[in-house]
LUMVEX-490044 format. One record per residue: x, y, z of N, C-alpha, C, O in turn. Coordinates in nm, 4 decimals, padded with zeros to 6 digits, always signed. Each point is the difference from the previous one (the first is absolute). Layout:
<sites>
{n_east X; n_north Y; n_up Z; ca_east X; ca_north Y; ca_up Z; c_east X; c_north Y; c_up Z; o_east X; o_north Y; o_up Z}
...
</sites>
This chain:
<sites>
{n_east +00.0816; n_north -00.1175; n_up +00.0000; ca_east -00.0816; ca_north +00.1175; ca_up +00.0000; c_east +00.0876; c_north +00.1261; c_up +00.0000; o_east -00.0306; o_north +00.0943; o_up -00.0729}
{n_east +00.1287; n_north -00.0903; n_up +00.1451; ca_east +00.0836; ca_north +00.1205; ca_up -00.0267; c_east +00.0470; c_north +00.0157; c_up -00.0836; o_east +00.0088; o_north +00.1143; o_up -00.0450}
{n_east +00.0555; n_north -00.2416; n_up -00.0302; ca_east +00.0519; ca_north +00.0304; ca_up -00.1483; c_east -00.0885; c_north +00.0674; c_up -00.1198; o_east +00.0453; o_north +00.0767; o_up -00.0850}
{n_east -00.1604; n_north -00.1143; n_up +00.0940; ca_east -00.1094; ca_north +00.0733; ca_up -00.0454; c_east +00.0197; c_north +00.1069; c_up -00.0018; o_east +00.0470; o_north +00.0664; o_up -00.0924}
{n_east -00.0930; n_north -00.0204; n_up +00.2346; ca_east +00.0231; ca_north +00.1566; ca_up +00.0474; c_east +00.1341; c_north +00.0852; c_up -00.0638; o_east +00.0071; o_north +00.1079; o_up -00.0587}
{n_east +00.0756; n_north -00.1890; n_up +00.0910; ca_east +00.0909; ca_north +00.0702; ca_up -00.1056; c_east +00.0540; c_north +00.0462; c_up -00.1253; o_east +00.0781; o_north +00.0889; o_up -00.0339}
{n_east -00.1472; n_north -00.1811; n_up -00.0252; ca_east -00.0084; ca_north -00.0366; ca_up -00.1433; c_east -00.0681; c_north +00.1163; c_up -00.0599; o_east +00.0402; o_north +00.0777; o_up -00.0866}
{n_east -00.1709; n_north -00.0829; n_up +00.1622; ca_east -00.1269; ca_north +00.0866; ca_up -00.0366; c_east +00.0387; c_north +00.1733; c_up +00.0112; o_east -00.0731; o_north +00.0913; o_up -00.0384}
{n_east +00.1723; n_north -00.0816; n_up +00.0850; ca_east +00.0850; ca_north +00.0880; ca_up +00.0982; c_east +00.1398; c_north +00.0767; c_up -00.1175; o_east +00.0279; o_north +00.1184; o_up -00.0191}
{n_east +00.0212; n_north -00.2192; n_up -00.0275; ca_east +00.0616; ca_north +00.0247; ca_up -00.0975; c_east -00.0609; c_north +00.0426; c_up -00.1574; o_east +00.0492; o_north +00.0540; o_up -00.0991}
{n_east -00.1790; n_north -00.1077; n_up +00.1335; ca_east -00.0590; ca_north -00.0116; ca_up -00.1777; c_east -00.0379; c_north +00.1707; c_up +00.0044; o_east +00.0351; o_north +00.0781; o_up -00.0884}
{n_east -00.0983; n_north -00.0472; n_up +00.1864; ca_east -00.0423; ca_north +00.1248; ca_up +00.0376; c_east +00.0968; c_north +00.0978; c_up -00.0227; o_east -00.0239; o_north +00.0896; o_up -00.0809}
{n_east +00.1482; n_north -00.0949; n_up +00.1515; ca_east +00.0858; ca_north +00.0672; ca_up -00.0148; c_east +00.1378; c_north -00.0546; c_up -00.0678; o_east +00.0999; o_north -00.0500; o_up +00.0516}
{n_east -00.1469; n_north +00.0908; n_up -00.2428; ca_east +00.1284; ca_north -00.0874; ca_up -00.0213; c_east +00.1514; c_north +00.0794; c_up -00.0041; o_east +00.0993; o_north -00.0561; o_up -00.0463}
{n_east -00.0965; n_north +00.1796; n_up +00.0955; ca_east +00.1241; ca_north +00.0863; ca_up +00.0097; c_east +00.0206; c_north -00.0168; c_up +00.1425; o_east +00.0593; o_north +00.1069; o_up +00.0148}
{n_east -00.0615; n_north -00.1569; n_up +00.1027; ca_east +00.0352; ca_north -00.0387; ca_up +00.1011; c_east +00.0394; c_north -00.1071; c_up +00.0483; o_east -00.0561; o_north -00.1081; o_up -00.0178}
{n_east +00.1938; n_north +00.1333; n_up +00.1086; ca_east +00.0943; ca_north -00.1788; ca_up -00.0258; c_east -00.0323; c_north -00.0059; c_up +00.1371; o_east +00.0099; o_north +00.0737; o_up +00.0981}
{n_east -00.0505; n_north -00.1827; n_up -00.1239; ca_east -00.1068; ca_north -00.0681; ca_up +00.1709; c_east +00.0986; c_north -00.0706; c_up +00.0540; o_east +00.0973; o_north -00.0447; o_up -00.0608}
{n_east -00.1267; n_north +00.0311; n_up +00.2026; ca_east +00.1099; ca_north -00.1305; ca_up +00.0427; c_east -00.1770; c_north -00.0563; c_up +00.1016; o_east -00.0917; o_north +00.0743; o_up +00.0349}
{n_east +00.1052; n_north -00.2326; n_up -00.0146; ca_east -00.1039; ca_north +00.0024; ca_up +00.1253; c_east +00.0556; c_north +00.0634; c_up +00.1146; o_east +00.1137; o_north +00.0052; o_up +00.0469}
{n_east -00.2273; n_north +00.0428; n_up -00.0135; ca_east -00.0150; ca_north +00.0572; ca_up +00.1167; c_east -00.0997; c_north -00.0031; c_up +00.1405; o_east -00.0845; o_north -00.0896; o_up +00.0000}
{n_east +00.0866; n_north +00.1421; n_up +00.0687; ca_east -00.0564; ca_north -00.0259; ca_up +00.1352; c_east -00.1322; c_north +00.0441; c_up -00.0208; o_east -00.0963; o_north -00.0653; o_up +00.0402}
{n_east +00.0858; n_north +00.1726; n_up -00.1009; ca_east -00.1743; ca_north +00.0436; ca_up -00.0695; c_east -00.0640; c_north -00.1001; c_up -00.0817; o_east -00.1229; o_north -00.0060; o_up +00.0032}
{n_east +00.1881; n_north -00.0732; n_up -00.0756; ca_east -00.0398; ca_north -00.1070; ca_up -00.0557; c_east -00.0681; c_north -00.0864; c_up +00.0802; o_east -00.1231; o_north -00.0047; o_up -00.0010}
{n_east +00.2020; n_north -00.0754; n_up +00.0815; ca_east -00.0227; ca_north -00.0583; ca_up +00.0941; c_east -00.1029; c_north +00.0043; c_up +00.0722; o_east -00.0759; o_north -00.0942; o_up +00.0228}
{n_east +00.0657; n_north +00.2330; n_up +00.0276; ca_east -00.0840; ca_north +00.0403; ca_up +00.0489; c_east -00.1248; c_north +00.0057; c_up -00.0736; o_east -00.1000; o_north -00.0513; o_up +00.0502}
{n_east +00.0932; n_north +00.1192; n_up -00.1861; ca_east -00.1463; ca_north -00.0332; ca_up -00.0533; c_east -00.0354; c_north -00.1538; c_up -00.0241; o_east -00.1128; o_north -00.0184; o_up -00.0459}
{n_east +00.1695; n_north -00.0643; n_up +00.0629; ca_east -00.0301; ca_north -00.1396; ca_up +00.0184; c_east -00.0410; c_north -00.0432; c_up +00.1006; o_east -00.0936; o_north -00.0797; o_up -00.0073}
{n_east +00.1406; n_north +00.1110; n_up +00.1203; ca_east -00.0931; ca_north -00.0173; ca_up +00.1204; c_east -00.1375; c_north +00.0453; c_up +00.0349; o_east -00.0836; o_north -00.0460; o_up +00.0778}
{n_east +00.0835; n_north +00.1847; n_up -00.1844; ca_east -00.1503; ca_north +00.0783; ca_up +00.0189; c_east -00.0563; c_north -00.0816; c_up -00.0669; o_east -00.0997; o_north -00.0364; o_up +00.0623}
{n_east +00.1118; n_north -00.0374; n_up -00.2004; ca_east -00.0927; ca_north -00.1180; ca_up -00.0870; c_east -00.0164; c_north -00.0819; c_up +00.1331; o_east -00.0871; o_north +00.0271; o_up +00.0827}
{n_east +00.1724; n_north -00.1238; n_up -00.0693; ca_east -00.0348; ca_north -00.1082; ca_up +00.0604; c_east -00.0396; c_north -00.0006; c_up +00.1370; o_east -00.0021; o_north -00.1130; o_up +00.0489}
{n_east -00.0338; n_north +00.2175; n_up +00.0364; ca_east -00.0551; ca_north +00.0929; ca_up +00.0824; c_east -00.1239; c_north +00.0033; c_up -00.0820; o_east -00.0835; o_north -00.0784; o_up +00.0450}
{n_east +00.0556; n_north +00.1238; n_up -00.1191; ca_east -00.1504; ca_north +00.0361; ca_up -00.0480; c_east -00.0739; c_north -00.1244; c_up -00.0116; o_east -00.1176; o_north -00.0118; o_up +00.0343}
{n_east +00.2125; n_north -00.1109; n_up -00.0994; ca_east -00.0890; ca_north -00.1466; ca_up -00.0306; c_east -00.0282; c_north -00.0408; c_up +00.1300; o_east -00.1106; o_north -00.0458; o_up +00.0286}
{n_east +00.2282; n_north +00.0617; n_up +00.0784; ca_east -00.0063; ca_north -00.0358; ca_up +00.1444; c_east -00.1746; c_north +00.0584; c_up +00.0418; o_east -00.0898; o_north -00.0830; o_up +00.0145}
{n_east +00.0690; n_north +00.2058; n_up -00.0023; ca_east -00.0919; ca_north +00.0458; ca_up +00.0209; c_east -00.1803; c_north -00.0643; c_up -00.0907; o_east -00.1094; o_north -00.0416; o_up +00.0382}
{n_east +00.1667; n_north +00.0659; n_up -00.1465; ca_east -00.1492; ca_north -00.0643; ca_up -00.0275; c_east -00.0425; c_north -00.1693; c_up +00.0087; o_east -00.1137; o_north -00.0438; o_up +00.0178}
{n_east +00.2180; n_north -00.0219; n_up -00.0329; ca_east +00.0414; ca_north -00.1374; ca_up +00.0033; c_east -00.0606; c_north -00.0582; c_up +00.1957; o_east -00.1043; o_north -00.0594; o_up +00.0272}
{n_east +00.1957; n_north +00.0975; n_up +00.0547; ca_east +00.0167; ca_north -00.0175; ca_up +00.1426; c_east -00.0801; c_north +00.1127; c_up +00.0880; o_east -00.0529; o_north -00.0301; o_up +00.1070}
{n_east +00.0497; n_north +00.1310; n_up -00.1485; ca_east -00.0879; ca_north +00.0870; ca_up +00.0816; c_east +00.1649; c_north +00.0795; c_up +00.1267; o_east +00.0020; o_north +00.0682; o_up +00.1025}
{n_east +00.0843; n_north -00.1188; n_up -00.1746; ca_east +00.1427; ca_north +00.0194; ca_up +00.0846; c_east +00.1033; c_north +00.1317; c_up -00.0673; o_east -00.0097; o_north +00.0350; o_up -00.1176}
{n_east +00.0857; n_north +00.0138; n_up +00.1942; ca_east +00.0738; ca_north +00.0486; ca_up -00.0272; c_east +00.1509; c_north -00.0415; c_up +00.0066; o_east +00.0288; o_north -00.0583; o_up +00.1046}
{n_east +00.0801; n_north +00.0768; n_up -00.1993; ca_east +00.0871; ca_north -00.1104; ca_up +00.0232; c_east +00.0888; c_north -00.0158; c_up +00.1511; o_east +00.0548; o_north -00.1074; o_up +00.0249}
{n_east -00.0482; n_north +00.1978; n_up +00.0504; ca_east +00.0654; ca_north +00.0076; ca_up +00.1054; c_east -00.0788; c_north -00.1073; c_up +00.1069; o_east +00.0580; o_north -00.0677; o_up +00.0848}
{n_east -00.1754; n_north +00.0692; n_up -00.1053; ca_east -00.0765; ca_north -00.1123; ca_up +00.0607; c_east -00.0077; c_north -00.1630; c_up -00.0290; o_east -00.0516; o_north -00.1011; o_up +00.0476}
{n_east +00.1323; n_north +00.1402; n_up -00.1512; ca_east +00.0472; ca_north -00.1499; ca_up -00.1005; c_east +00.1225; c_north -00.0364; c_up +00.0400; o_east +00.0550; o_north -00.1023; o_up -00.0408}
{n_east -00.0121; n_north +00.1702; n_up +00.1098; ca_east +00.1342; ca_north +00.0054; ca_up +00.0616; c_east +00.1112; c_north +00.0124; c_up -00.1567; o_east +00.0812; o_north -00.0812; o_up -00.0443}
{n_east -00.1202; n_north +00.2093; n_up -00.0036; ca_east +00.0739; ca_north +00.0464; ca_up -00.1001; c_east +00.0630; c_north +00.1452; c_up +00.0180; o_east -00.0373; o_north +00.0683; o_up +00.0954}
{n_east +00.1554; n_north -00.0078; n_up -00.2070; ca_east +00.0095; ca_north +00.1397; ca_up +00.0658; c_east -00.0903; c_north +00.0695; c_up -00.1056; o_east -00.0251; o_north -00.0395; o_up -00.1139}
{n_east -00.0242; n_north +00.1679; n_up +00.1860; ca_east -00.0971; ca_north +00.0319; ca_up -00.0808; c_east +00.0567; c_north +00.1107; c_up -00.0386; o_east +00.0878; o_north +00.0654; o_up +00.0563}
{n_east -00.1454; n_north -00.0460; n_up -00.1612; ca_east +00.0479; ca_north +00.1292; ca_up -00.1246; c_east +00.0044; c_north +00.1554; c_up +00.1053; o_east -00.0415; o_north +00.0190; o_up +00.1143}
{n_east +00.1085; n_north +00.0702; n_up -00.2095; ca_east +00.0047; ca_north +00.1109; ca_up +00.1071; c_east -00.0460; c_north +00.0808; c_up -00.1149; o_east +00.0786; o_north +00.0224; o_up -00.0921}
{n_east -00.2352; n_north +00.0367; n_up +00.0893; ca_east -00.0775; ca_north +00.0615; ca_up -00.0706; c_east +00.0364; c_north +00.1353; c_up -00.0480; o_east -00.0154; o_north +00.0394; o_up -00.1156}
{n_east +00.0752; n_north +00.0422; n_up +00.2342; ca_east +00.0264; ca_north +00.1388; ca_up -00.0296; c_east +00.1108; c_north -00.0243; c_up -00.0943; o_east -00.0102; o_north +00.0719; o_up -00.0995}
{n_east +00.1457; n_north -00.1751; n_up +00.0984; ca_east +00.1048; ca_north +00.0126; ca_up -00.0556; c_east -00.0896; c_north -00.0383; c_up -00.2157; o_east +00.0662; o_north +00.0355; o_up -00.0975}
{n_east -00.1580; n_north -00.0808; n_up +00.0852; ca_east -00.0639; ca_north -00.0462; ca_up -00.1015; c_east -00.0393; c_north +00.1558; c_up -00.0651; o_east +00.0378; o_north +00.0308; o_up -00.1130}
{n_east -00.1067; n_north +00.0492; n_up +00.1869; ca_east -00.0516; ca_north +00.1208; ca_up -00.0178; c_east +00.1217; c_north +00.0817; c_up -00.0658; o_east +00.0051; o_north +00.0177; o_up -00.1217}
{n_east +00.0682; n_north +00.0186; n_up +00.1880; ca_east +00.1657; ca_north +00.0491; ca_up -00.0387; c_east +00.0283; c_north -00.0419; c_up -00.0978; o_east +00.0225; o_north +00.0736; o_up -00.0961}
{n_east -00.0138; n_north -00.2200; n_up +00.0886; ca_east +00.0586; ca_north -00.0411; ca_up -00.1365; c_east -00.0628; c_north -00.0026; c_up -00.1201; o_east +00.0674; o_north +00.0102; o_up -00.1025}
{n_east -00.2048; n_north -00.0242; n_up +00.0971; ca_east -00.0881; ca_north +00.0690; ca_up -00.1200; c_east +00.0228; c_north +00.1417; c_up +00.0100; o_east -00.0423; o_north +00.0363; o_up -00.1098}
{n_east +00.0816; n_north +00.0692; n_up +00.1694; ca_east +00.0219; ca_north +00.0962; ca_up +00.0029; c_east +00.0802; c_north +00.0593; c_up -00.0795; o_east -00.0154; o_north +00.0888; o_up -00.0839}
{n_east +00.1523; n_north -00.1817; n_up +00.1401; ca_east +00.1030; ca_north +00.0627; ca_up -00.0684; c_east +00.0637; c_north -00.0941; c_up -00.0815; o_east +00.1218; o_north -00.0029; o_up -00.0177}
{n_east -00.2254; n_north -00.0957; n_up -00.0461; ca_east -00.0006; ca_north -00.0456; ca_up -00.1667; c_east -00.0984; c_north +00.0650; c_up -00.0943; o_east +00.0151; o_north +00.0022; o_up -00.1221}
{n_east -00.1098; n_north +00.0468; n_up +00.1827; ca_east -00.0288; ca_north +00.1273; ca_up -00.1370; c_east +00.0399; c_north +00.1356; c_up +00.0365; o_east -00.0623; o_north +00.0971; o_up -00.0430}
{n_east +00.1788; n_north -00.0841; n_up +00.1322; ca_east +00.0439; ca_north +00.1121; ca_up -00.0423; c_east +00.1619; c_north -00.0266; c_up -00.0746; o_east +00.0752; o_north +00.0972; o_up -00.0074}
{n_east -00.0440; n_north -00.1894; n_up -00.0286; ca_east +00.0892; ca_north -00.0456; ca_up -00.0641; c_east -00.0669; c_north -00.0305; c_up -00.1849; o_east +00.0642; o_north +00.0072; o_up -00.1048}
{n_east -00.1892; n_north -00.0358; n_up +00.1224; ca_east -00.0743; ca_north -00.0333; ca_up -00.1635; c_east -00.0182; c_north +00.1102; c_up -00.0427; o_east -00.0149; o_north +00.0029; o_up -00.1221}
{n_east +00.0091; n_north +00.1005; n_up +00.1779; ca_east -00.0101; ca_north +00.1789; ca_up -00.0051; c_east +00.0870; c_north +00.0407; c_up -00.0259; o_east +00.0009; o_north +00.1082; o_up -00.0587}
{n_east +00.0948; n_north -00.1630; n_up +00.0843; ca_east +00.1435; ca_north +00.1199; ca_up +00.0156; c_east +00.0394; c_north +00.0723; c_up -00.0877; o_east +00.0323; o_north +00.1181; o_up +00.0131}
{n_east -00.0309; n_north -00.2147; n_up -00.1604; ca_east +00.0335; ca_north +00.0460; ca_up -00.1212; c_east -00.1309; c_north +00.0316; c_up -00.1465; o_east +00.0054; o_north -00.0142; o_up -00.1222}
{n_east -00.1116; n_north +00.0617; n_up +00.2191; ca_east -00.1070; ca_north +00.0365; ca_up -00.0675; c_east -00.0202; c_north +00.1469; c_up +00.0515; o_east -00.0934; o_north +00.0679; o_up -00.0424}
</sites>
């Protein structure tokens, strides 16, 4: 699933040299966090998982379209 994410990540932005990263990661936990939720009625920390850190997700959509901007 993260490779996805990244992939999807690169297609978007094809003038930006990606490395994985921890935002990645992190939006993978918010997916599988979300299936957790409708699936189990759980959140993953209750699954005894670590759970995504939401605000750092916010930031990073943030400041990936202000990077798709930059040169427009």
């Amino acid at each position: 699933m993260a490779k996805d994410i990244f992939r999807r990540i690169q297609k978007e932005n094809s003038n930006i040299n990606m490395a994985f990263t921890a935002e990645i990661c992190n939006e993978t936990l918010i997916m599988i966090e979300d299936l957790c939720l409708e699936i189990a009625k759980k959140l993953l920390d209750q699954l005894g998982m670590p759970s995504p850190n939401q605000f750092a997700a916010v930031l990073f959509n943030y400041e990936l379209c202000h990077q798709q901007n930059y040169n427009t």
